[in-house]
Each structure stands twice: as C-alpha cells, then as structure tokens.
MOPAC internal coordinates of N, CA, C and O (Angstrom, degrees):
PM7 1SCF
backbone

  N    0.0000 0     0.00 0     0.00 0    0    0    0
  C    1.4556 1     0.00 0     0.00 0    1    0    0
  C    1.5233 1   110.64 1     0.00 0    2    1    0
  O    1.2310 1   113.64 1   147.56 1    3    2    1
  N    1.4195 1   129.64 1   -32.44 1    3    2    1
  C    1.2631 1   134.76 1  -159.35 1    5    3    2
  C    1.7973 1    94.89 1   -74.19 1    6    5    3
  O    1.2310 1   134.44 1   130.70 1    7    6    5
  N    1.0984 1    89.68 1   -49.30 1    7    6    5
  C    2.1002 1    99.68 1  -174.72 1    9    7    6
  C    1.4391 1    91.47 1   -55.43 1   10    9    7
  O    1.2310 1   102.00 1   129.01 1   11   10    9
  N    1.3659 1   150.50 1   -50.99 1   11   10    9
  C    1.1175 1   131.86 1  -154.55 1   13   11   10
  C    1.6093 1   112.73 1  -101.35 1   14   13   11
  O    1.2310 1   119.67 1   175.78 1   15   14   13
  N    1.6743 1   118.24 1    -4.22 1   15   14   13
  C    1.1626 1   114.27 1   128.02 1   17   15   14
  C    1.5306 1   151.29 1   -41.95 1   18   17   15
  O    1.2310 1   127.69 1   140.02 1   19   18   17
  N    1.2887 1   102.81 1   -39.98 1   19   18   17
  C    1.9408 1   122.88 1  -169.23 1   21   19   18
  C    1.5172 1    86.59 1   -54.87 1   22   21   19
  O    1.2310 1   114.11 1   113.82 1   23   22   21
  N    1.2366 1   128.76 1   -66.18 1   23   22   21
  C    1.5310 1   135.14 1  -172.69 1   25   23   22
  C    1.5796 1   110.51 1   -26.98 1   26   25   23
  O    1.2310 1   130.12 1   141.75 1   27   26   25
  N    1.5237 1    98.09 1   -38.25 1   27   26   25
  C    1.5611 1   106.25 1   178.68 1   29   27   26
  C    1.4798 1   130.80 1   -76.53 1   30   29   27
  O    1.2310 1   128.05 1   166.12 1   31   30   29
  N    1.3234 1   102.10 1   -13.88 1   31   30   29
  C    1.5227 1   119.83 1   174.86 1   33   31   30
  C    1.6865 1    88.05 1   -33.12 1   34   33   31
  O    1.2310 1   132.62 1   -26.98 1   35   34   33
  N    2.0753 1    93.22 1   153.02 1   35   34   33
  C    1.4616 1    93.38 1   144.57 1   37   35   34
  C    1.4497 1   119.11 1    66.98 1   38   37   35
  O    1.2310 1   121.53 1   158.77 1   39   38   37
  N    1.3153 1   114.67 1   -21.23 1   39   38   37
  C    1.8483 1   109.98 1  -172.47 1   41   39   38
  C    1.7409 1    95.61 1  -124.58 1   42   41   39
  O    1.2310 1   124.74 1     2.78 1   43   42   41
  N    1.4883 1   108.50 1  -177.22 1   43   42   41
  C    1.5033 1   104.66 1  -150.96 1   45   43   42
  C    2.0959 1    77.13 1  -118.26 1   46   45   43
  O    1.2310 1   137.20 1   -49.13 1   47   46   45
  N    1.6397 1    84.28 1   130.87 1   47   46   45
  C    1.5262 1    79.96 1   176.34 1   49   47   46
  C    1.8427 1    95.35 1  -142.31 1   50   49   47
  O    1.2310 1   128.89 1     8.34 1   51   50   49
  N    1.6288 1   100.47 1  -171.66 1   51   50   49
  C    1.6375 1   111.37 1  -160.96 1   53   51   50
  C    1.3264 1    81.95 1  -112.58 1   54   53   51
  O    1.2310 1   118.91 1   -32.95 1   55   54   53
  N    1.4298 1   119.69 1   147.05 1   55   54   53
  C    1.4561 1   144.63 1   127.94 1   57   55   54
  C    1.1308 1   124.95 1  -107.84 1   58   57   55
  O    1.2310 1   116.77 1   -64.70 1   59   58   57
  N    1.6527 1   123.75 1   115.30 1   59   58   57
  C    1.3077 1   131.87 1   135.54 1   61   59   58
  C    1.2536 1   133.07 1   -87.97 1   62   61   59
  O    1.2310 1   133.02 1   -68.27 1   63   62   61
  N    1.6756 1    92.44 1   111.73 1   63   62   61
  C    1.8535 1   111.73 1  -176.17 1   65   63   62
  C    1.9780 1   107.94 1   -59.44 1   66   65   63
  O    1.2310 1   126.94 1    -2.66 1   67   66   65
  N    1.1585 1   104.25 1   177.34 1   67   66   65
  C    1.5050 1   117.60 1  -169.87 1   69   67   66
  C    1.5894 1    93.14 1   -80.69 1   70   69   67
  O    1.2310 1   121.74 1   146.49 1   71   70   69
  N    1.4430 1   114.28 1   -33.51 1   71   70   69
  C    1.3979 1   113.28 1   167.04 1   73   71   70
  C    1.6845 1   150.49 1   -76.55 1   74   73   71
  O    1.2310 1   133.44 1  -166.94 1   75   74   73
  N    1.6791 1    91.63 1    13.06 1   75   74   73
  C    1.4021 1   132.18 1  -155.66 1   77   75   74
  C    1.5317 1   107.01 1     5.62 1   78   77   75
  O    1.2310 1   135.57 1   -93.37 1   79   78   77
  N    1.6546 1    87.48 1    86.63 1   79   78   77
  C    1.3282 1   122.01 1   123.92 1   81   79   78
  C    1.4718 1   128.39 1   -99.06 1   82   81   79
  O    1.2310 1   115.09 1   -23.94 1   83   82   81
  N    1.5744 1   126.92 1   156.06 1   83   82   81
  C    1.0863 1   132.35 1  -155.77 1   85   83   82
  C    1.6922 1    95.20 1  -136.42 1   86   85   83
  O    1.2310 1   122.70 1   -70.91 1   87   86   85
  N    1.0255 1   112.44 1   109.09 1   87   86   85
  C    1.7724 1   137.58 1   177.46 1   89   87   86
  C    1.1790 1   120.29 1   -96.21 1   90   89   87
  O    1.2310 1   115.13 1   -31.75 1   91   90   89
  N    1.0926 1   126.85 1   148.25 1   91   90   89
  C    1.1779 1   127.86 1  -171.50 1   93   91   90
  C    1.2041 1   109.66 1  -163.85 1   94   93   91
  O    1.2310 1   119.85 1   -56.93 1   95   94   93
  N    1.8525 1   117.89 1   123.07 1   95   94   93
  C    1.5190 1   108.65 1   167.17 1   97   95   94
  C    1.6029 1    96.17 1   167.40 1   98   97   95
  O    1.2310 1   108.77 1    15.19 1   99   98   97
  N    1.2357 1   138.62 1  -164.81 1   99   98   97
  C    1.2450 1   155.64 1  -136.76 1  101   99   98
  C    1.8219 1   112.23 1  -110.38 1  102  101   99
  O    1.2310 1   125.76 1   -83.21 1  103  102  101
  N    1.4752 1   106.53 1    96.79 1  103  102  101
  C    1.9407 1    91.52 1  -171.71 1  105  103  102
  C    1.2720 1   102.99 1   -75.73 1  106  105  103
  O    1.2310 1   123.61 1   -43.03 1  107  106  105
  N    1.4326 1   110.69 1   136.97 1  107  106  105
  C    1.4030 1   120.34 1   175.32 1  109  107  106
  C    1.4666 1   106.43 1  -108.70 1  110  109  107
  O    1.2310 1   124.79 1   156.34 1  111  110  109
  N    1.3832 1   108.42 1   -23.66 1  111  110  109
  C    2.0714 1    96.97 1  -178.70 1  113  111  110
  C    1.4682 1    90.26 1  -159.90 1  114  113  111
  O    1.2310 1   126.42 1     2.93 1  115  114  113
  N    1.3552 1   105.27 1  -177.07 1  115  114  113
  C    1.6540 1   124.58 1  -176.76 1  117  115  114
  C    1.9833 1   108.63 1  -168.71 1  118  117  115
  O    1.2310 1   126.46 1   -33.35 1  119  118  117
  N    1.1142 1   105.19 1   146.65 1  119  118  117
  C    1.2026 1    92.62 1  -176.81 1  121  119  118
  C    2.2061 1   101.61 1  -126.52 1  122  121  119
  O    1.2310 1   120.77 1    37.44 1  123  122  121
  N    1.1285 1   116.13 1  -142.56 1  123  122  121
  C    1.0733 1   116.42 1  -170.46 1  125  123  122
  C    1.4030 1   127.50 1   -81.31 1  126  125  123
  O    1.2310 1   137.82 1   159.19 1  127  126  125
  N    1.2959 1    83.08 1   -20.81 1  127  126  125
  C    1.8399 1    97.36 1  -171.79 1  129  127  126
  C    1.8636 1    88.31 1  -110.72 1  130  129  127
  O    1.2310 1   115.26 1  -160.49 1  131  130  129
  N    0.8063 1   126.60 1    19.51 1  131  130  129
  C    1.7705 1   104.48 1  -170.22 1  133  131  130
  C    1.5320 1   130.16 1    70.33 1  134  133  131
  O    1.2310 1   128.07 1  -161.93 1  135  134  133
  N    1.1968 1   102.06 1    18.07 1  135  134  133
  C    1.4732 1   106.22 1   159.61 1  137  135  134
  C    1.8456 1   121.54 1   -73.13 1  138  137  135
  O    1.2310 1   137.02 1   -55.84 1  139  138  137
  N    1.2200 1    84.65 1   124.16 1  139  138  137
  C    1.7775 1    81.49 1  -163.36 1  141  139  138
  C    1.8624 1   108.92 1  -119.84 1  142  141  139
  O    1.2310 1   134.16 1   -54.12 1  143  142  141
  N    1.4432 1    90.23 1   125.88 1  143  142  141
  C    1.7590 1    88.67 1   167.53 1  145  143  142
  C    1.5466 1   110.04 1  -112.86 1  146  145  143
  O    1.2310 1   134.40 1   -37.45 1  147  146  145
  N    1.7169 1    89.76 1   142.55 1  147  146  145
  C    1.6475 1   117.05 1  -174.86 1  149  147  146
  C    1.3750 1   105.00 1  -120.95 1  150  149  147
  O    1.2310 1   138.91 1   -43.90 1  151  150  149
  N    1.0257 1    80.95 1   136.10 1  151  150  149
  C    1.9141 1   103.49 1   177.76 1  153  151  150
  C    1.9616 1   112.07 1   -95.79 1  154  153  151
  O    1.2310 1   114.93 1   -12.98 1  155  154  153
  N    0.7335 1   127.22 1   167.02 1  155  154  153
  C    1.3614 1   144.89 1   170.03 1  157  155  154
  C    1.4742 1    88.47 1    40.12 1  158  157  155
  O    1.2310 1    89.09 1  -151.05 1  159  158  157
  N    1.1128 1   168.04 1    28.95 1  159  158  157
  C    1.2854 1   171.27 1  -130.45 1  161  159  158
  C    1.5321 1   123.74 1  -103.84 1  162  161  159
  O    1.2310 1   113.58 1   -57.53 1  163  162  161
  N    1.3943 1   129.74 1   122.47 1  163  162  161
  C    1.5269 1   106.49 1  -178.07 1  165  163  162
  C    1.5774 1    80.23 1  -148.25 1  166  165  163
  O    1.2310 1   124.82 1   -16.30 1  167  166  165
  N    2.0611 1   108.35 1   163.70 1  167  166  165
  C    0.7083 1   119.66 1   179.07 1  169  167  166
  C    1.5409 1   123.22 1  -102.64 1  170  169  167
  O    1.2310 1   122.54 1   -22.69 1  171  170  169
  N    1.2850 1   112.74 1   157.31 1  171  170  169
  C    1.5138 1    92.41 1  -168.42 1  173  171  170
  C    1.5678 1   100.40 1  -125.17 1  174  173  171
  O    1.2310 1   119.18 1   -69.19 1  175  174  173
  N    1.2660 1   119.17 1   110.81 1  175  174  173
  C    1.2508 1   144.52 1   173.03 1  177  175  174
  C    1.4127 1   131.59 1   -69.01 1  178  177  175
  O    1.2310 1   113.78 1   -80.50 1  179  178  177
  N    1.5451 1   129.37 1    99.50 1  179  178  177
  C    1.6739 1   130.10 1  -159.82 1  181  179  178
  C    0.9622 1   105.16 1  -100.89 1  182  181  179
  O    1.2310 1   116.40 1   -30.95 1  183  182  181
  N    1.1822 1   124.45 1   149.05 1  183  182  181
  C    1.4416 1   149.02 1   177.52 1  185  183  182
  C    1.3885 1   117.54 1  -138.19 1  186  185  183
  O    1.2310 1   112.58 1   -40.77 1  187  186  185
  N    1.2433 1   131.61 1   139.23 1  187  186  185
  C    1.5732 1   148.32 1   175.46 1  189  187  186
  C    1.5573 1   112.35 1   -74.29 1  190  189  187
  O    1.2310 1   126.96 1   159.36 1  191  190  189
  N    1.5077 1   104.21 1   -20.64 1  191  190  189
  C    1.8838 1   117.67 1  -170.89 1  193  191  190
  C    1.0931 1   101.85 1  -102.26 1  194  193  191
  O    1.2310 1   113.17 1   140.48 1  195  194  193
  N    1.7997 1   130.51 1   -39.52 1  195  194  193
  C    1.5979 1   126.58 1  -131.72 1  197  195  194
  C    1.6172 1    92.00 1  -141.24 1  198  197  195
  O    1.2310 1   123.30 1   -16.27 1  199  198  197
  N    1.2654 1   111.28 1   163.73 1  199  198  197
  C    1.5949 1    96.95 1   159.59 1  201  199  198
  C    1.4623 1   110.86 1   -75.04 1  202  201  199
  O    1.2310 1   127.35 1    18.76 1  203  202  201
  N    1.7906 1   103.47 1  -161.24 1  203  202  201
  C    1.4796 1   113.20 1  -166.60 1  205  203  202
  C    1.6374 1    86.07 1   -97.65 1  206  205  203
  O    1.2310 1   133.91 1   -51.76 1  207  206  205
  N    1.6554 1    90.71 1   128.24 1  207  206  205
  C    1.6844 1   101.13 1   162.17 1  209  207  206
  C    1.3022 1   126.83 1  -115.41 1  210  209  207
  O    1.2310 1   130.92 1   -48.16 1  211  210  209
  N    1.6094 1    96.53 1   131.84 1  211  210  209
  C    1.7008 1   109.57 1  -167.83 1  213  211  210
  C    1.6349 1   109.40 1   -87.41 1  214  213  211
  O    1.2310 1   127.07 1   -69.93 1  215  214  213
  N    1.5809 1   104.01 1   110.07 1  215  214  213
  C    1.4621 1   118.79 1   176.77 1  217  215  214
  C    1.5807 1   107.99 1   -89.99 1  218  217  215
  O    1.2310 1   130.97 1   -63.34 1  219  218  217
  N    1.4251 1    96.43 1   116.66 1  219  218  217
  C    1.8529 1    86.96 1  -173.16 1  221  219  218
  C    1.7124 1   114.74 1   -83.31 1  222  221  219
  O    1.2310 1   123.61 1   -33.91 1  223  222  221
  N    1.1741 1   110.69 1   146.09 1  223  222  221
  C    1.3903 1   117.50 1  -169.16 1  225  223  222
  C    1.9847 1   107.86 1   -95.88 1  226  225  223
  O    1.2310 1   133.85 1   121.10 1  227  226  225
  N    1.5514 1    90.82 1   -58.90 1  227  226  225
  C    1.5109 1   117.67 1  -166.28 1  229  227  226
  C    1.2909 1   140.65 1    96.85 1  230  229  227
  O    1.2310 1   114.62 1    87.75 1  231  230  229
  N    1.0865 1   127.80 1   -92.25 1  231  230  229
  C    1.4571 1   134.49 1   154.50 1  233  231  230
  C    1.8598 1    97.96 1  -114.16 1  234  233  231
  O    1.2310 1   133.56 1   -51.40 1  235  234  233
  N    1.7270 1    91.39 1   128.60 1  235  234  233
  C    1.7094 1   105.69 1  -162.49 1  237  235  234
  C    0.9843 1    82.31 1  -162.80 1  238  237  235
  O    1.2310 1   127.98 1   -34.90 1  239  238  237
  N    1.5988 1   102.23 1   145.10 1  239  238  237
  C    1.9179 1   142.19 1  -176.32 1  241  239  238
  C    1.6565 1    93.09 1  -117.08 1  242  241  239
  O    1.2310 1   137.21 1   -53.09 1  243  242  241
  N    1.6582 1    84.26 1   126.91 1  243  242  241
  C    1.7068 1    92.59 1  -175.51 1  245  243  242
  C    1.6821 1    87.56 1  -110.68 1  246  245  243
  O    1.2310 1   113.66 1   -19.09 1  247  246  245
  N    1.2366 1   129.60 1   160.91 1  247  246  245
  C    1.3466 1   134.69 1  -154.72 1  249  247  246
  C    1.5837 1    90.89 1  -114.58 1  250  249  247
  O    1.2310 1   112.20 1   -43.55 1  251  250  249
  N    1.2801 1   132.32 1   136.45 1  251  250  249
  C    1.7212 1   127.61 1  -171.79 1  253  251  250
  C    1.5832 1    99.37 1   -93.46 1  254  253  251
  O    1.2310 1   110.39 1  -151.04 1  255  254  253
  N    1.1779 1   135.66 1    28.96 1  255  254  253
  C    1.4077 1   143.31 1   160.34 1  257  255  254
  C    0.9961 1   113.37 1  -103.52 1  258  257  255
  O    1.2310 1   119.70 1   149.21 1  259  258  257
  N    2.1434 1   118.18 1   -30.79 1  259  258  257
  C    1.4287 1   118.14 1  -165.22 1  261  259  258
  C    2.0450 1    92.10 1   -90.78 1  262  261  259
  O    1.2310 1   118.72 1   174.88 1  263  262  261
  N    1.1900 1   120.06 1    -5.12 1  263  262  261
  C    1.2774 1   113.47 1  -160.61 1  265  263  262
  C    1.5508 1   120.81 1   -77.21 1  266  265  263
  O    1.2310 1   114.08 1   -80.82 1  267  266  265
  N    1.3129 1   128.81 1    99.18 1  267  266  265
  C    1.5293 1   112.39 1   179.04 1  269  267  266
  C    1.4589 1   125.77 1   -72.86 1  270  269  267
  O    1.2310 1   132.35 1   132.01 1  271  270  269
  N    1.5746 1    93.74 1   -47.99 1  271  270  269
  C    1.6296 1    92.88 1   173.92 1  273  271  270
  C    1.8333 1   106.76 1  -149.93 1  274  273  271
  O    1.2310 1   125.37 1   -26.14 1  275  274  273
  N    1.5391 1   107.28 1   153.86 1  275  274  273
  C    1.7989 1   105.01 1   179.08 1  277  275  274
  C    1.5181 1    89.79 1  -123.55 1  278  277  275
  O    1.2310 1   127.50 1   -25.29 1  279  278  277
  N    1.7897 1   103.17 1   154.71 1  279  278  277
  C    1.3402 1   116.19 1  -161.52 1  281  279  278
  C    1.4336 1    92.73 1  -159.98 1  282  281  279
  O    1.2310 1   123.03 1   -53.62 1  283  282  281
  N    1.8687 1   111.79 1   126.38 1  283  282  281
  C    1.2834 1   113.60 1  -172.30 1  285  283  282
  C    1.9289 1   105.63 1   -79.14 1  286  285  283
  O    1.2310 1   119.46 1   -50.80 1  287  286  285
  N    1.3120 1   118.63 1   129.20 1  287  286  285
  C    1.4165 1   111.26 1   176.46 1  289  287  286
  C    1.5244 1   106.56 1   -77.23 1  290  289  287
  O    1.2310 1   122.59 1   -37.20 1  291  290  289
  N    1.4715 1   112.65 1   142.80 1  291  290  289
  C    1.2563 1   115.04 1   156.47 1  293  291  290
  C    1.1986 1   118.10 1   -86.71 1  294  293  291
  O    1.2310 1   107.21 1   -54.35 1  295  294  293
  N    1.6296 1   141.43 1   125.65 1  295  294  293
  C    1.0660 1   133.51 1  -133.46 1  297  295  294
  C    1.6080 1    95.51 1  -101.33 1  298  297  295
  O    1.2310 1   118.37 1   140.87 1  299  298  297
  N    1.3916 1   120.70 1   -39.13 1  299  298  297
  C    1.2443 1   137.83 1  -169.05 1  301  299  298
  C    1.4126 1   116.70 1   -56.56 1  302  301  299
  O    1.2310 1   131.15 1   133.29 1  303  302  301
  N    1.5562 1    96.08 1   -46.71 1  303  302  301
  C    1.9439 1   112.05 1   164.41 1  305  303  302
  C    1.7891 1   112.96 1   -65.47 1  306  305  303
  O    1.2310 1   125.00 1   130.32 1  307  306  305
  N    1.1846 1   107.99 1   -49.68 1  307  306  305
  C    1.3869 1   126.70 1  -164.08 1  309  307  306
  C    1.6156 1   105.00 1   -52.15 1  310  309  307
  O    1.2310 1   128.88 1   142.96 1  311  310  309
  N    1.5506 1   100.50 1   -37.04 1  311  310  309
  C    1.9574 1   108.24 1  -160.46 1  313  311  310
  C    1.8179 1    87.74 1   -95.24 1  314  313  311
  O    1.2310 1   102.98 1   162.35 1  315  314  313
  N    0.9726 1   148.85 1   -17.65 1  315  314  313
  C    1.5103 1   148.12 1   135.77 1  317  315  314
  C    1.1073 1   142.78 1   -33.21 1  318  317  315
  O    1.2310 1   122.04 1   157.16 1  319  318  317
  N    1.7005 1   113.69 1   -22.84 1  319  318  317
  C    1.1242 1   112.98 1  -166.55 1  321  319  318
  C    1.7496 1    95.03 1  -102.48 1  322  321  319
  O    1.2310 1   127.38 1   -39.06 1  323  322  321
  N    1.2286 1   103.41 1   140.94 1  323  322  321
  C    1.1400 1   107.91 1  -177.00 1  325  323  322
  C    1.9267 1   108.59 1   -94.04 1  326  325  323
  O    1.2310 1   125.24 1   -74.31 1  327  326  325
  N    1.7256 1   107.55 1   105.69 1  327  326  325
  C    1.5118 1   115.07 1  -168.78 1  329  327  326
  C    1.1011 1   122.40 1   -56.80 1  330  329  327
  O    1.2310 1   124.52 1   154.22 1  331  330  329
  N    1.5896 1   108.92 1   -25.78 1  331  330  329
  C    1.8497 1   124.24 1  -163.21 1  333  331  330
  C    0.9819 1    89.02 1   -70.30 1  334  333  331
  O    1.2310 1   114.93 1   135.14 1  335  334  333
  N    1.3720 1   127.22 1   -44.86 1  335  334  333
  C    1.9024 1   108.71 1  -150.42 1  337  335  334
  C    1.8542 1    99.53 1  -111.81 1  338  337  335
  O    1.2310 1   118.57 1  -146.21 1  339  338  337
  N    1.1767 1   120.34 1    33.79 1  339  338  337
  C    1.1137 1   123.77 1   177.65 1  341  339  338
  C    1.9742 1   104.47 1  -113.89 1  342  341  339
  O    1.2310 1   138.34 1   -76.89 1  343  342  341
  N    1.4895 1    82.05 1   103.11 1  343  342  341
  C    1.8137 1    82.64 1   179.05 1  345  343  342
  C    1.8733 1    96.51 1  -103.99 1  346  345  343
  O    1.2310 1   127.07 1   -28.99 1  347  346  345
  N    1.7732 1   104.01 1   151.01 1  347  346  345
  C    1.3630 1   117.23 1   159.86 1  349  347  346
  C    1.6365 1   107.93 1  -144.97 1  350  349  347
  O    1.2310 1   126.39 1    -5.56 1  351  350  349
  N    1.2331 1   105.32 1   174.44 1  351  350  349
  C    1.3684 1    99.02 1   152.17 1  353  351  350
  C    1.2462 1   119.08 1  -116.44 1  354  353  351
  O    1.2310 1   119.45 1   -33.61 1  355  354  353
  N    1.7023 1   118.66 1   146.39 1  355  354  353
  C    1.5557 1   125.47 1  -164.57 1  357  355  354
  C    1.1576 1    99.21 1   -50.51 1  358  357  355
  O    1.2310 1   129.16 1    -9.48 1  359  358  357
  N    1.6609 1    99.96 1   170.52 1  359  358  357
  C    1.3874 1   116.87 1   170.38 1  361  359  358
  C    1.5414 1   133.40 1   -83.07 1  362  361  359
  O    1.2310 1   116.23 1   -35.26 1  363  362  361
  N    1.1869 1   124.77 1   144.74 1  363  362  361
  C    1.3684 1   102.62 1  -175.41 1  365  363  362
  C    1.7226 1   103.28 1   -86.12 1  366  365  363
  O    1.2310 1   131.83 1    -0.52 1  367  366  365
  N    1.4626 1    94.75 1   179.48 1  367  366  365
  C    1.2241 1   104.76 1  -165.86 1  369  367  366
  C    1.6920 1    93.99 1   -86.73 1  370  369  367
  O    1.2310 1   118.76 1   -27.45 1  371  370  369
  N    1.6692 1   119.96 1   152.55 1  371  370  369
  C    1.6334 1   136.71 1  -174.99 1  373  371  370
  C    1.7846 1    86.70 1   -78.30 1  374  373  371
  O    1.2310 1   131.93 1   -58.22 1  375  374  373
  N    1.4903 1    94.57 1   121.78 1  375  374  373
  C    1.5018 1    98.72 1   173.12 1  377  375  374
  C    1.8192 1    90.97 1  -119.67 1  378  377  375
  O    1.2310 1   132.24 1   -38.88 1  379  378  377
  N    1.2212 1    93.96 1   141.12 1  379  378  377
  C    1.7546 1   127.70 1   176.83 1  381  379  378
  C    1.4502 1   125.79 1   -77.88 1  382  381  379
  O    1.2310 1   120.10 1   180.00 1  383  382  381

C-alpha cells in the first residue's frame, strides 16, 4: 500500500476515516503503517438540511488505523463543485 501511496505525494487527495469523516487536503508524508500527514487540510462536513461545511484543520496527522480509504482529488472538478448546494447525509461510522 505504501508504494502506491508515493504517487500521492504532493497532490490534494480525500480521506475517509473508519469514523466517516471526510478530509481533505495536501499529502506531505506517510509512513509504514499509514500514518498520514496533510497539509492545508479541512474537513468537509454533510448535512441532509445545509450544504457541506468545510472546517479547516491545516497541517493534521491522520492515524493509519483511523484510515478507511485514500482517493486522489481532481482539483479542476473539485474547485467546481458548488459545496453550498450539495446536501448528503454523513457517513456512518466502519463497524467491524
């Protein structure tokens, strides 16, 4: 898994934690187990009522136990989508 991280260096990608949360921001490193640091990073928060609101984090250590899945963002699509009017409902949390 780590090798098919490196690709991710440097570019702005999604994490959804086991606790579905949904992250978002810039990988700067990774280590063996999936501990991952993000740069410029904010979270993006869904709602069924409101749009999705982006809580900024910044530079944040994601724990490679809390990690469910990483997903490279396309940045070009990503800065298009208009967040306000995008309703969901959160994710549930990865039960074991």
């Amino acid at each position: 898994m780590s090798t098919a991280l490196e690709s991710y260096i440097n570019r702005t990608v999604a994490i959804i934690t086991s606790d579905g949360r949904m992250i978002v921001g810039t990988l700067k490193g990774f280590d063996q187990t999936i501990n991952l640091i993000l740069d410029e990073s904010h979270e993006r928060v869904f709602s069924s009522t409101q749009g999705v609101e982006q809580v900024v984090l910044g530079l944040y250590i994601v724990r490679g136990d809390n990690v469910a899945v990483i997903g490279e963002i396309d940045e070009e699509t990503d800065s298009a989508l208009d967040l306000g009017n995008i309703r969901a409902e959160p994710l549930n949390s990865v039960v074991h």
